[in-house]
DSSP file (Angstrom, degrees, kcal/mol; ACC not computed):
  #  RESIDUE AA STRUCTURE BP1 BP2  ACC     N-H-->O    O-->H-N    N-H-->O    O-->H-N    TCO  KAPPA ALPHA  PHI   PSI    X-CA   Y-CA   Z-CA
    1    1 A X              0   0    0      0, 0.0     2,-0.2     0, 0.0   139,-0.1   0.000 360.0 360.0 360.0 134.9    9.4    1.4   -7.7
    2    2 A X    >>  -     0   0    0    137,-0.2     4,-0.7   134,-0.1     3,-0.6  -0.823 360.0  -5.3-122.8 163.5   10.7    4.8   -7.4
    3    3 A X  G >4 S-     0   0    0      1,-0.2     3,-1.7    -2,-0.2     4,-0.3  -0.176 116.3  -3.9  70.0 170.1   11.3    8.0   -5.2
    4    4 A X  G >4 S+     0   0    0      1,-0.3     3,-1.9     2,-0.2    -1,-0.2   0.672 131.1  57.9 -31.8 -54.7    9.7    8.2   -1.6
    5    5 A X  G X4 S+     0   0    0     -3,-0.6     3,-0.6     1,-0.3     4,-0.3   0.682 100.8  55.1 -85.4  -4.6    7.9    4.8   -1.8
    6    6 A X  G X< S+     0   0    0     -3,-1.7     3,-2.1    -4,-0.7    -1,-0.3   0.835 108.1  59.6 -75.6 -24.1   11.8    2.8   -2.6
    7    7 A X  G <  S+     0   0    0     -3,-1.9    -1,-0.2    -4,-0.3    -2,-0.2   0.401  86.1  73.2 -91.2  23.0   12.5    5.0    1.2
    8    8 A X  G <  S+     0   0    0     -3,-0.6    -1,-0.3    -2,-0.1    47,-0.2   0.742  76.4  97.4 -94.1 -32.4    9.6    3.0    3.0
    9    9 A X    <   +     0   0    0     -3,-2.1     2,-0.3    -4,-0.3    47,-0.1  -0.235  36.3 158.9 -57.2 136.6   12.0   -0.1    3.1
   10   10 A X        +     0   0    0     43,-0.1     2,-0.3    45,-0.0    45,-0.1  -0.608  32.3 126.2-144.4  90.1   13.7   -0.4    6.3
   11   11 A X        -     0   0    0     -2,-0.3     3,-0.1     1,-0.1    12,-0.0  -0.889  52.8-117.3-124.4 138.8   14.5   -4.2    6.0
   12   12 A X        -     0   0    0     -2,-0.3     2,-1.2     1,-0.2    -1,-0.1   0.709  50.8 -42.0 -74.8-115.8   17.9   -5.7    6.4
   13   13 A X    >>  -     0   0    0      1,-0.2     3,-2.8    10,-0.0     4,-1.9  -0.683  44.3-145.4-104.4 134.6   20.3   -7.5    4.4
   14   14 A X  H >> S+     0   0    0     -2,-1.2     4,-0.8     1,-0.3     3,-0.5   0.954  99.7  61.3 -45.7 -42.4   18.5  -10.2    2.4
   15   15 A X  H 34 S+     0   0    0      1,-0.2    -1,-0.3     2,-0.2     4,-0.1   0.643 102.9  57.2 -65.4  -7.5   21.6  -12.8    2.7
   16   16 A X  H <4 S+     0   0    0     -3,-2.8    -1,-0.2     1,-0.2    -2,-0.2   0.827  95.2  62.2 -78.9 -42.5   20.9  -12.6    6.8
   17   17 A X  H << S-     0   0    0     -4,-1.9     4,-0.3    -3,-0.5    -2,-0.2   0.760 109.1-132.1 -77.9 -12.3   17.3  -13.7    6.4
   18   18 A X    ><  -     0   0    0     -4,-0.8     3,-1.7     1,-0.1    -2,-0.1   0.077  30.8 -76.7  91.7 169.0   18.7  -17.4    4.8
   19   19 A X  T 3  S+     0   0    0      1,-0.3     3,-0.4     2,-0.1    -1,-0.1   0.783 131.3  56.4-108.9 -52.8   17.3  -19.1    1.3
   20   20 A X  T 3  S+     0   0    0      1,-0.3    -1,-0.3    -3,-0.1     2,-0.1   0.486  97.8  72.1 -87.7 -10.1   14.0  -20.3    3.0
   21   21 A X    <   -     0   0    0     -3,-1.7    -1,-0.3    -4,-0.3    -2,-0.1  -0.237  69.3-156.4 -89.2  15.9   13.0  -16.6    4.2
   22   22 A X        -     0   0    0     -3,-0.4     2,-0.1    -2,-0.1     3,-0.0   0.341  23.6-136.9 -61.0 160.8   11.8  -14.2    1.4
   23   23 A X     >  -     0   0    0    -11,-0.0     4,-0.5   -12,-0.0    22,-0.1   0.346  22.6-106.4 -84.1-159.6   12.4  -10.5    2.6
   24   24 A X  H  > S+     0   0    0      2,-0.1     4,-2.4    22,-0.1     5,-0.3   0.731 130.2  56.9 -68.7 -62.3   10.3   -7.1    2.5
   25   25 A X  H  > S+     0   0    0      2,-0.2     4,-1.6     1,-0.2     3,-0.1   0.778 104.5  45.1 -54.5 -54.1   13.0   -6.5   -0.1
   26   26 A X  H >> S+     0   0    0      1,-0.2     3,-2.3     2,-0.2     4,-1.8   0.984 113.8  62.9 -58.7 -67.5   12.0   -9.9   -2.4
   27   27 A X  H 3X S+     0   0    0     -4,-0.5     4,-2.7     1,-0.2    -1,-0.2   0.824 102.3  39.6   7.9 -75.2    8.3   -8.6   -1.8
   28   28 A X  H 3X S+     0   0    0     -4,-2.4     4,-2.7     1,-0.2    -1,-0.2   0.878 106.2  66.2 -80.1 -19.4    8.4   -5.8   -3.3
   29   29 A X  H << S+     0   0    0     -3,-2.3    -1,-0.2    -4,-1.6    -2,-0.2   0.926 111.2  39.0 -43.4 -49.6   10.4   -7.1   -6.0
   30   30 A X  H ><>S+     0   0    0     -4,-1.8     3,-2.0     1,-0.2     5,-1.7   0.946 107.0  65.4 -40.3 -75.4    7.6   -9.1   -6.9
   31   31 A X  H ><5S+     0   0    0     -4,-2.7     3,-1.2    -5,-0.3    -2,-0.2   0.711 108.8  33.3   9.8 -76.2    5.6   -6.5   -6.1
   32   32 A X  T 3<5S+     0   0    0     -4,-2.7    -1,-0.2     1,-0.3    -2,-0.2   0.406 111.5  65.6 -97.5   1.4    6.9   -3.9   -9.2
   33   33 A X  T < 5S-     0   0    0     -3,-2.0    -1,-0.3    -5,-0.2    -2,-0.2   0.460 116.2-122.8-112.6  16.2    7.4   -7.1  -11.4
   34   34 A X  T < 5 +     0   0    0     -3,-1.2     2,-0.5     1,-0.1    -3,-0.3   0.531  69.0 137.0  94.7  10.3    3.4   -7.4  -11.1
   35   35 A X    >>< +     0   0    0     -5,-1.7     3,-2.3     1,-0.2     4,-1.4  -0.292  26.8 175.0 -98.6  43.1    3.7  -11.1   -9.5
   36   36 A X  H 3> S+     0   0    0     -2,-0.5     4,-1.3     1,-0.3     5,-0.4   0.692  74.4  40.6 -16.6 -99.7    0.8  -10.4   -6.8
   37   37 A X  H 3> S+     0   0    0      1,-0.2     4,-1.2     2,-0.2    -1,-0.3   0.613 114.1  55.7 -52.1 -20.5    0.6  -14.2   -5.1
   38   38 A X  H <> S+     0   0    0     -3,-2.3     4,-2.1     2,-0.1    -1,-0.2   0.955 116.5  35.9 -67.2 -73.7    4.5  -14.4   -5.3
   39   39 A X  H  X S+     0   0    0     -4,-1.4     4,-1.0     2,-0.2    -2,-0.2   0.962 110.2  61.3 -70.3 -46.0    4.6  -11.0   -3.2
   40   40 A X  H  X S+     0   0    0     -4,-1.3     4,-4.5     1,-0.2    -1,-0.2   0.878 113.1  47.2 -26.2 -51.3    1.4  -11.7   -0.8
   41   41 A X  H  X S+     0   0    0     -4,-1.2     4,-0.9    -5,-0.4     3,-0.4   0.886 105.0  46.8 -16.1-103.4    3.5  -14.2    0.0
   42   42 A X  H  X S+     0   0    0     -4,-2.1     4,-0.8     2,-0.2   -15,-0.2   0.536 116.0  51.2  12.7 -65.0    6.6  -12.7    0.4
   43   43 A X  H >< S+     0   0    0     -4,-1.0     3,-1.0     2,-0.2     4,-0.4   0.949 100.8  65.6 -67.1 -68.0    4.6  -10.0    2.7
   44   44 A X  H 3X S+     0   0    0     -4,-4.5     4,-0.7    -3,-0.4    -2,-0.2   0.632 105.9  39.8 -39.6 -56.4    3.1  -12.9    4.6
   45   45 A X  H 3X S+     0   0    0     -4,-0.9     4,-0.7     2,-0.2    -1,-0.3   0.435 103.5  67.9 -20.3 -44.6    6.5  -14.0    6.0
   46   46 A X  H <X S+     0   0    0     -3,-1.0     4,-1.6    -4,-0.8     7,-0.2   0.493 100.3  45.1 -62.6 -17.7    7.6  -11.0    6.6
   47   47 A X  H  4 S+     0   0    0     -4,-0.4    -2,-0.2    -3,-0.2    -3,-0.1   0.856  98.4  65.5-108.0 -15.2    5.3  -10.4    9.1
   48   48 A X  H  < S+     0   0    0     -4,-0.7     3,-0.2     2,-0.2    -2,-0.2   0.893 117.3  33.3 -46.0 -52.1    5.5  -13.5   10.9
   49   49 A X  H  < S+     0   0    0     -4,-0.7     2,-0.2     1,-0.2    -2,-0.2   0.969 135.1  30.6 -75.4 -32.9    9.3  -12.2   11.6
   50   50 A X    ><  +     0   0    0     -4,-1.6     3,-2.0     1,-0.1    -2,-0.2  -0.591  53.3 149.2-130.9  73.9    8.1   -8.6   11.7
   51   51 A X  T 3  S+     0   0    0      1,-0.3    -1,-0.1    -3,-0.2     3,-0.1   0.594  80.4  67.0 -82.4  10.3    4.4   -7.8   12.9
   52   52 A X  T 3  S+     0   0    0      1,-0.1     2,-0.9    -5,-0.1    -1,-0.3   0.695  82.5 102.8 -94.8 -25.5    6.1   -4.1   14.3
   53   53 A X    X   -     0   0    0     -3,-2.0     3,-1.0    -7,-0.2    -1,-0.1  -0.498  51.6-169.3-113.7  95.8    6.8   -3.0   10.4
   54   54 A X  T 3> S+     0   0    0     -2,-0.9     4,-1.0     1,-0.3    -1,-0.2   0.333  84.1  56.6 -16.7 -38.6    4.6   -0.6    8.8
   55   55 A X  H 3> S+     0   0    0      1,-0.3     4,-0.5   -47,-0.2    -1,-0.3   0.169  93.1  66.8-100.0  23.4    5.6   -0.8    5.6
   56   56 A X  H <> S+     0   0    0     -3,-1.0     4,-1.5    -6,-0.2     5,-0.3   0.797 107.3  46.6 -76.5 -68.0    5.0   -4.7    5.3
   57   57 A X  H  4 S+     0   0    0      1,-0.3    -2,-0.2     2,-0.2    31,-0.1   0.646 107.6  58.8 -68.6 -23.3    1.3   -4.0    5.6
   58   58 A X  H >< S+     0   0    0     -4,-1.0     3,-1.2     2,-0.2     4,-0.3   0.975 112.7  34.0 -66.8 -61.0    1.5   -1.2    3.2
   59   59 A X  H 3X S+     0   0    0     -4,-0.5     4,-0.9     1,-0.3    -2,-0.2   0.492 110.2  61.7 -81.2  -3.9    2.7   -3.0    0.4
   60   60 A X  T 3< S+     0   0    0     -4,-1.5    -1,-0.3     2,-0.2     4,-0.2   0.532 110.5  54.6 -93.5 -12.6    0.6   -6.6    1.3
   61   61 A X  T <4 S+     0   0    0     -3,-1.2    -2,-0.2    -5,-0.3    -1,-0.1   0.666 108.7  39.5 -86.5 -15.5   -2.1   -3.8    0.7
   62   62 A X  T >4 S+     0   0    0     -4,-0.3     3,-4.4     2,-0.2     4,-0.5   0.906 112.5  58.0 -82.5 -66.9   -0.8   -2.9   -2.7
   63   63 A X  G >< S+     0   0    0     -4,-0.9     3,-1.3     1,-0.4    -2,-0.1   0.901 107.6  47.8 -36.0 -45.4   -0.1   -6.8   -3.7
   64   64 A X  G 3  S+     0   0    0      1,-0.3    -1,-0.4    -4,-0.2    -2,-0.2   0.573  99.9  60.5-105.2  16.8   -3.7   -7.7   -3.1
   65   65 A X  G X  S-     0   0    0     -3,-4.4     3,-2.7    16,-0.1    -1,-0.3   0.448  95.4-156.3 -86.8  -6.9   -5.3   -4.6   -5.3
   66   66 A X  T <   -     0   0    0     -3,-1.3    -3,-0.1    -4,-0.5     3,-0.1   0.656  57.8 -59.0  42.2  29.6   -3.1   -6.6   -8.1
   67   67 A X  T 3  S+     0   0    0      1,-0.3    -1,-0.3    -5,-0.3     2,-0.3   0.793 112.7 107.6  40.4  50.8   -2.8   -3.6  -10.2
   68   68 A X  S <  S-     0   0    0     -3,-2.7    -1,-0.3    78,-0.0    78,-0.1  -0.907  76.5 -82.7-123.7 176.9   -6.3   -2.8  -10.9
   69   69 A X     >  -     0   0    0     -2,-0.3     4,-0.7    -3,-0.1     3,-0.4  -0.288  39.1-115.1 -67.7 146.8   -8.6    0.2   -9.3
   70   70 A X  T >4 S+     0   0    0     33,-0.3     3,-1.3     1,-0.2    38,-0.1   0.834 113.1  67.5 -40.1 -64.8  -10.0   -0.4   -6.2
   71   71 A X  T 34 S+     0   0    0     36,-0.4    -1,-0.2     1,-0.3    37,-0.1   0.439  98.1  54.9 -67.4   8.6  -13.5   -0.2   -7.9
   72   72 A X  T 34 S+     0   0    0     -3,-0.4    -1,-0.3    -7,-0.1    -2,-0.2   0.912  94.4  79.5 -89.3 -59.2  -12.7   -3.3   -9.7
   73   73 A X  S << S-     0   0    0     -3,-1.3    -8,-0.1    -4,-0.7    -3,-0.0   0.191  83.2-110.4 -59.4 149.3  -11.9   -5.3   -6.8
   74   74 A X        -     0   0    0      1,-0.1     4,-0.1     2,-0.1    -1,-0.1   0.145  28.8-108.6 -79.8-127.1  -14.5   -7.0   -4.5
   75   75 A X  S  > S+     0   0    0      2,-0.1     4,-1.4     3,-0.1    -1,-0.1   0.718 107.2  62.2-124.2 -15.1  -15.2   -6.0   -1.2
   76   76 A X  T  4 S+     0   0    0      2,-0.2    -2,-0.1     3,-0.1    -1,-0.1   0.321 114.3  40.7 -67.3  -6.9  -13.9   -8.5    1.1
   77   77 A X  T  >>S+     0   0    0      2,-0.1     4,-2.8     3,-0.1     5,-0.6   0.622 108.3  63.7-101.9 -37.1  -10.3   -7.7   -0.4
   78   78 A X  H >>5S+     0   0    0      2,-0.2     4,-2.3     1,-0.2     3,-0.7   0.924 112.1  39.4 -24.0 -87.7  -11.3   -3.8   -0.3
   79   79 A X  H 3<5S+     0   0    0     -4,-1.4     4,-0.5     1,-0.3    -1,-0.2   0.714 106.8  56.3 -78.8  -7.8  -11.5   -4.2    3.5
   80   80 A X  H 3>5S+     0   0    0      1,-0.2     4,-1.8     2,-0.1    -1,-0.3   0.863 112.1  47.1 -90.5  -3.0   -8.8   -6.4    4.3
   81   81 A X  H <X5S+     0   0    0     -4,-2.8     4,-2.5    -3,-0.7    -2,-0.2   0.865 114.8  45.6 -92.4 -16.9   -6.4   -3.8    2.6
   82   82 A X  H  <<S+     0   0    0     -4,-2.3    -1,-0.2    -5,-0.6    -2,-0.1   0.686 111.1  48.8 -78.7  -8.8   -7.9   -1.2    4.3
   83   83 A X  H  4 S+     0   0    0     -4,-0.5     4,-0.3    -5,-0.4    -2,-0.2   0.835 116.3  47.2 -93.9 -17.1   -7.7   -3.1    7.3
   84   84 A X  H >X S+     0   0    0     -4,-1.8     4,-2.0     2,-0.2     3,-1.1   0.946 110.5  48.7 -72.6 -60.5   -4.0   -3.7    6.3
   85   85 A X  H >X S+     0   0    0     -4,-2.5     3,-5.3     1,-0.3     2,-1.6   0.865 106.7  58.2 -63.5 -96.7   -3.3   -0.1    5.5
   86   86 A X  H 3> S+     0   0    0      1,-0.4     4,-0.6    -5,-0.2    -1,-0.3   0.435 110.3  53.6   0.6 -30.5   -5.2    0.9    9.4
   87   87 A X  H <> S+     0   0    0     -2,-1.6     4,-1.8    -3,-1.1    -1,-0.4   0.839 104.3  40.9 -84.1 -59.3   -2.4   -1.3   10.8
   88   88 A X  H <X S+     0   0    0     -3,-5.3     4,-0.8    -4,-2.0    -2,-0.2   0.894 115.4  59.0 -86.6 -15.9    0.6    0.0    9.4
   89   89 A X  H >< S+     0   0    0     -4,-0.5     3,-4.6     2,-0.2    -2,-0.2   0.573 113.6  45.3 -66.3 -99.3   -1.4    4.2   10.4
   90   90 A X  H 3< S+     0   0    0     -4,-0.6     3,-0.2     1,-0.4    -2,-0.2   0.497 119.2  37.2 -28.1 -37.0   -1.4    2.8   14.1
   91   91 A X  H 3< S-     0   0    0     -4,-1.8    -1,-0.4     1,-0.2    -2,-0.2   0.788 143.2  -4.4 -89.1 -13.7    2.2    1.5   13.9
   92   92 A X    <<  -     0   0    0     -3,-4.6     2,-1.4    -4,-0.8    -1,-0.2  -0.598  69.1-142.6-161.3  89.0    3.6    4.4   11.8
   93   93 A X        +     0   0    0     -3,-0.2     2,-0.3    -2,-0.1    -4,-0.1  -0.516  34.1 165.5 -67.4 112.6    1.3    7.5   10.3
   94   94 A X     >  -     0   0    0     -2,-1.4     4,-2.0     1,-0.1     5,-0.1  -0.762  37.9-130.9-100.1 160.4    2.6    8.3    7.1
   95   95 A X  H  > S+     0   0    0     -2,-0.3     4,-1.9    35,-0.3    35,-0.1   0.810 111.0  51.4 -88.7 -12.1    1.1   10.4    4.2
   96   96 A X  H  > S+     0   0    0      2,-0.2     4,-0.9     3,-0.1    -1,-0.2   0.534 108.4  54.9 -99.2   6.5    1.5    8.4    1.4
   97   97 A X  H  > S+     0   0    0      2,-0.2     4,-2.2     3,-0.1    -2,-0.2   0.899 120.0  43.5 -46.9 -58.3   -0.5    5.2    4.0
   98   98 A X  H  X S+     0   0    0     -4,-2.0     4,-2.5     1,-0.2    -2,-0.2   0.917 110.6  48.1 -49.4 -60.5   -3.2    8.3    4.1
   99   99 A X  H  X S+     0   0    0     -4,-1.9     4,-2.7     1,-0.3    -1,-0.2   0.813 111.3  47.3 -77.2 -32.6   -3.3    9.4    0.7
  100  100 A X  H  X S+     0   0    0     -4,-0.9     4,-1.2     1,-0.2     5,-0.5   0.857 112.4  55.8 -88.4 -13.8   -3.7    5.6   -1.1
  101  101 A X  H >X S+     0   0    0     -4,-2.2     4,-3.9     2,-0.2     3,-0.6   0.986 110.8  42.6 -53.4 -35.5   -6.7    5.0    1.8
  102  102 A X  H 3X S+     0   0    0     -4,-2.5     4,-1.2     1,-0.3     5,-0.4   0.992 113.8  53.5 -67.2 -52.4   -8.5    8.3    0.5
  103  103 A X  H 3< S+     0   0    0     -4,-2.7   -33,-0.3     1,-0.2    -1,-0.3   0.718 113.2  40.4 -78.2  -2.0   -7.7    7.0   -3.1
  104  104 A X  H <X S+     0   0    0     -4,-1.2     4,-1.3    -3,-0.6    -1,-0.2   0.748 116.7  50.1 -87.9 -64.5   -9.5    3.3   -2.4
  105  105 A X  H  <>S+     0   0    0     -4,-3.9     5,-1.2    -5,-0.5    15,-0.4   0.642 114.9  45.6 -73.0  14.4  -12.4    5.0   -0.5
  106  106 A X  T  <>S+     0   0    0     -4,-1.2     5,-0.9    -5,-0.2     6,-0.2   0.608 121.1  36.9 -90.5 -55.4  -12.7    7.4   -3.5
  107  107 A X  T  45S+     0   0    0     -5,-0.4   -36,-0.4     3,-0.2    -2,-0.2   0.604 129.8  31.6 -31.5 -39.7  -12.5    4.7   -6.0
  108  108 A X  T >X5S+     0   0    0     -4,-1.3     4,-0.9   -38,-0.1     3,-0.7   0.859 131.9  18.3  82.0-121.2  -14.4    2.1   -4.0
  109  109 A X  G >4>S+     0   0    0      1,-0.2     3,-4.7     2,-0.2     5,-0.8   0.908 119.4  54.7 -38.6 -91.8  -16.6    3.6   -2.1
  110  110 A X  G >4<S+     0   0    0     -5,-1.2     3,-0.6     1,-0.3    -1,-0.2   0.429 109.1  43.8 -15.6 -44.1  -17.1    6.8   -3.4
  111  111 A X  G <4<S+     0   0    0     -5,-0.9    -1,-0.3    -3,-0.7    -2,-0.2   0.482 114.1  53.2 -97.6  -1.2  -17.9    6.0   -6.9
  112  112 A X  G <<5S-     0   0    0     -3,-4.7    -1,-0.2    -4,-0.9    -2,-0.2   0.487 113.0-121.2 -95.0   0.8  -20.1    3.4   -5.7
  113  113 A X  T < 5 +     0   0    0     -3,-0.6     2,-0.5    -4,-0.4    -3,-0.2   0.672  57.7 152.7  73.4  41.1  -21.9    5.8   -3.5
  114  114 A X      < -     0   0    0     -5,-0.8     2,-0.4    -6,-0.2    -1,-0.3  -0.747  49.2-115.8-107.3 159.0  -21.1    3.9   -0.4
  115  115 A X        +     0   0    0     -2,-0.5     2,-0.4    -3,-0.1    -1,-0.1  -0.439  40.9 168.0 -93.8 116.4  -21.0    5.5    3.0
  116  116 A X        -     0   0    0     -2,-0.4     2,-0.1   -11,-0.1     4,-0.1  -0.703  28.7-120.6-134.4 117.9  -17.2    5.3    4.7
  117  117 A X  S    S+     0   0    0     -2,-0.4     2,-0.2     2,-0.1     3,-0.0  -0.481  99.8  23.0-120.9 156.8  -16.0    7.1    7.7
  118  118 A X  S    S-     0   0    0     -2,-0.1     2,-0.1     1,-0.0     0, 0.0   0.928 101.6-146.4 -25.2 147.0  -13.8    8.9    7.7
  119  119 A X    >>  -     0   0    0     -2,-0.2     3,-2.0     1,-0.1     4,-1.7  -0.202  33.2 -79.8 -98.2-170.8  -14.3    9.4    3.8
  120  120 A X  H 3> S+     0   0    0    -15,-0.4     4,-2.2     1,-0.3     5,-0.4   0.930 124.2  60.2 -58.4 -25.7  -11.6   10.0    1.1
  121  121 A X  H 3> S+     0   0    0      2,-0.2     4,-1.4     1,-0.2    -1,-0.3   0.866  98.4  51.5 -65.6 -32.1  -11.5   13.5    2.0
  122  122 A X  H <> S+     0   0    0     -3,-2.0     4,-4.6     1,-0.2     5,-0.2   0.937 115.1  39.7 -74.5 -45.6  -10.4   13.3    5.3
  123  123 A X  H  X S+     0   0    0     -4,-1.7     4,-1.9     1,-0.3    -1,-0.2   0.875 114.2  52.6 -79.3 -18.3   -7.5   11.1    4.8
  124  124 A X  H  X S+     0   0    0     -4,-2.2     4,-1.5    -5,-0.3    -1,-0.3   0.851 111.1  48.5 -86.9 -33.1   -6.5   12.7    1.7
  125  125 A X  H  X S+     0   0    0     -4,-1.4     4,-2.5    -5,-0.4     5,-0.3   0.971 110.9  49.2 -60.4 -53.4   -6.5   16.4    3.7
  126  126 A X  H  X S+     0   0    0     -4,-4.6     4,-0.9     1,-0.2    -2,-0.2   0.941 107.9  59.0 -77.3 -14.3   -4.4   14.9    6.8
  127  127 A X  H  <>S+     0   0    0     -4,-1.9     5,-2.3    -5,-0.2    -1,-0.2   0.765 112.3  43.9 -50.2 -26.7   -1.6   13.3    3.6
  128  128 A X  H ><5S+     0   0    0     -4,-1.5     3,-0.9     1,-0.2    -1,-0.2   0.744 109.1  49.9 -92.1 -10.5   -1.2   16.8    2.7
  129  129 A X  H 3<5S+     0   0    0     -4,-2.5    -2,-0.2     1,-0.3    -1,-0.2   0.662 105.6  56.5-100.6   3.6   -0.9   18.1    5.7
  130  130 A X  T 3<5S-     0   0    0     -4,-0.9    -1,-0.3    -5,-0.3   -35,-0.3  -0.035 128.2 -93.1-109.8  44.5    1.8   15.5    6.7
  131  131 A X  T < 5 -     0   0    0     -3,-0.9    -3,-0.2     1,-0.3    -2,-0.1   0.488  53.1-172.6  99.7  25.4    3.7   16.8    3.7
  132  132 A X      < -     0   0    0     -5,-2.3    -1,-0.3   -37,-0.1     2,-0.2  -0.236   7.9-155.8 -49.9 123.0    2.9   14.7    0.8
  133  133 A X     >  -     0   0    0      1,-0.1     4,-1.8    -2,-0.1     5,-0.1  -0.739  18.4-122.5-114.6 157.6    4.9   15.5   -2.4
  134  134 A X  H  > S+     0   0    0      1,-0.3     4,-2.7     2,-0.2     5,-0.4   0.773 114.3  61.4 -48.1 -46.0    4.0   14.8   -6.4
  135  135 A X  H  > S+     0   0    0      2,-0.2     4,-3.9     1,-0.2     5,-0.5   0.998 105.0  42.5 -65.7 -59.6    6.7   13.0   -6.8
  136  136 A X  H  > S+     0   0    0      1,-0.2     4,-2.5     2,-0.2    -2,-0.2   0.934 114.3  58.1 -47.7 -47.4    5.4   10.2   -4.0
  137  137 A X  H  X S+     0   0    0     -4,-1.8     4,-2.0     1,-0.3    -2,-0.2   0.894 111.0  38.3 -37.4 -58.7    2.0   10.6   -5.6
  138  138 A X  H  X S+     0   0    0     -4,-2.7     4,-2.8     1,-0.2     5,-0.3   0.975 111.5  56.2 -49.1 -47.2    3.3    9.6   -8.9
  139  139 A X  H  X S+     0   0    0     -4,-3.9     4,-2.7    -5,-0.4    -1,-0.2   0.958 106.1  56.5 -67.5 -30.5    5.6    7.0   -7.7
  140  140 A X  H  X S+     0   0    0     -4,-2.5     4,-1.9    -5,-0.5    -1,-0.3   0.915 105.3  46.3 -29.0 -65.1    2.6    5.5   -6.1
  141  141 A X  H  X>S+     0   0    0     -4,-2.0     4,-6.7     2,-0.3     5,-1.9   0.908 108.2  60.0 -38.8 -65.6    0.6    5.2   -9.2
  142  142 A X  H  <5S+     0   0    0     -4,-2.8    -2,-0.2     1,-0.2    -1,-0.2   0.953 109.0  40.6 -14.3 -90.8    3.5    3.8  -10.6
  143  143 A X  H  <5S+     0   0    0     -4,-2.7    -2,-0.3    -5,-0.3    -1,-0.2   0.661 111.6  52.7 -55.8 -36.0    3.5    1.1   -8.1
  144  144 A X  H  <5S-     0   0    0     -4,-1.9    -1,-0.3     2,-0.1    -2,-0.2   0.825 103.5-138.3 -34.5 -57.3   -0.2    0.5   -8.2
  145  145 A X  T  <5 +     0   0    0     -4,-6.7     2,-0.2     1,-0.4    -3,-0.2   0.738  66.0 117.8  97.6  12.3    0.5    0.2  -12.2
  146  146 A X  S   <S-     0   0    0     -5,-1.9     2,-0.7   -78,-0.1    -1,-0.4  -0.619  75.5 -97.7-115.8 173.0   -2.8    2.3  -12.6
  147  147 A X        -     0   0    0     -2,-0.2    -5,-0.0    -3,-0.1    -1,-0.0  -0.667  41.9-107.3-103.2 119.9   -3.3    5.7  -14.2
  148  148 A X        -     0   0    0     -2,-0.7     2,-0.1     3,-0.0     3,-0.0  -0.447  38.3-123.8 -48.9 133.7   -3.5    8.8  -11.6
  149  149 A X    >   -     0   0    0      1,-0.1     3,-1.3     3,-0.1     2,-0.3  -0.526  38.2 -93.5 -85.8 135.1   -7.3    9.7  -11.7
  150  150 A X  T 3  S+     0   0    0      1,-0.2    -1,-0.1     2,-0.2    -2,-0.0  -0.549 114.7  36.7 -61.5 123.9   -7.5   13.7  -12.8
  151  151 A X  T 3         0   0    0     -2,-0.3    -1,-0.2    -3,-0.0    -3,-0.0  -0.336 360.0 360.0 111.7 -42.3   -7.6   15.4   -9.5
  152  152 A X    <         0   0    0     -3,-1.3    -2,-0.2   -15,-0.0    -3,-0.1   0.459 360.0 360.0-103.6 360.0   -5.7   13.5   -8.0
């Protein structure tokens, strides 16, 4: 993980939370070393101490796409990371929260021609207009572990 998406952590010091605890921080560790049930985990714990922090929900939404496209995935994990992502806009809007809904409901819906409102457009218009930079896009991708789709 690189860039804007390392500055979403706002967790403290790992040695506080005690041996039995995993962290945000072990998460995401997980997380960028591609070990998806390890971080769900991870994630899963974390919100049991901390249902207040967006960026738990963000990255338990990354962890369960397992680094393939959206359109791969079925659709009862589809909605609970969009229903994960919708959680962490209500507790925090951010733009790169915005910009990976648009890029699941273009991936995912869109290219399956299924109807989702708001659609990819919307949420990828309000990520640029809350100031979404190339660099997060990329570092996203990155973290996804997938190839930026041209356009995007």
């Amino acid at each position: 993980m690189v860039g804007k998406i390392r500055d979403l952590l706002t967790c403290g010091d790992p040695a506080q939370n005690g041996p039995d605890s995993p962290s945000l921080d072990e998460g995401v560790r997980f997380l960028n070393y591609g070990m998806y049930p390890k971080a769900i985990e991870c994630f899963d714990k974390a919100l049991l101490k901390d249902i207040s922090n967006p960026d738990i929900y963000f990255y338990k939404a990354v962890a369960l796409l397992k680094g393939q496209r959206p359109f791969l995935i079925t659709k009862p994990v589809i909605n609970e990371a969009l229903d994960l992502l919708n959680t962490s806009l209500a507790i925090n809007s951010k733009a790169i929260t915005h910009y990976l809904i648009g890029y699941i409901k273009f991936d995912y819906h869109h290219s399956k021609m299924l109807r989702a409102t708001p659609d990819y457009l919307y949420h990828l218009q309000v990520a640029r207009e809350l100031g979404i930079s190339d660099v997060e896009i990329k570092d996203l991708f990155a973290l996804l572990r997938i190839s930026r789709p041209q356009g995007f």
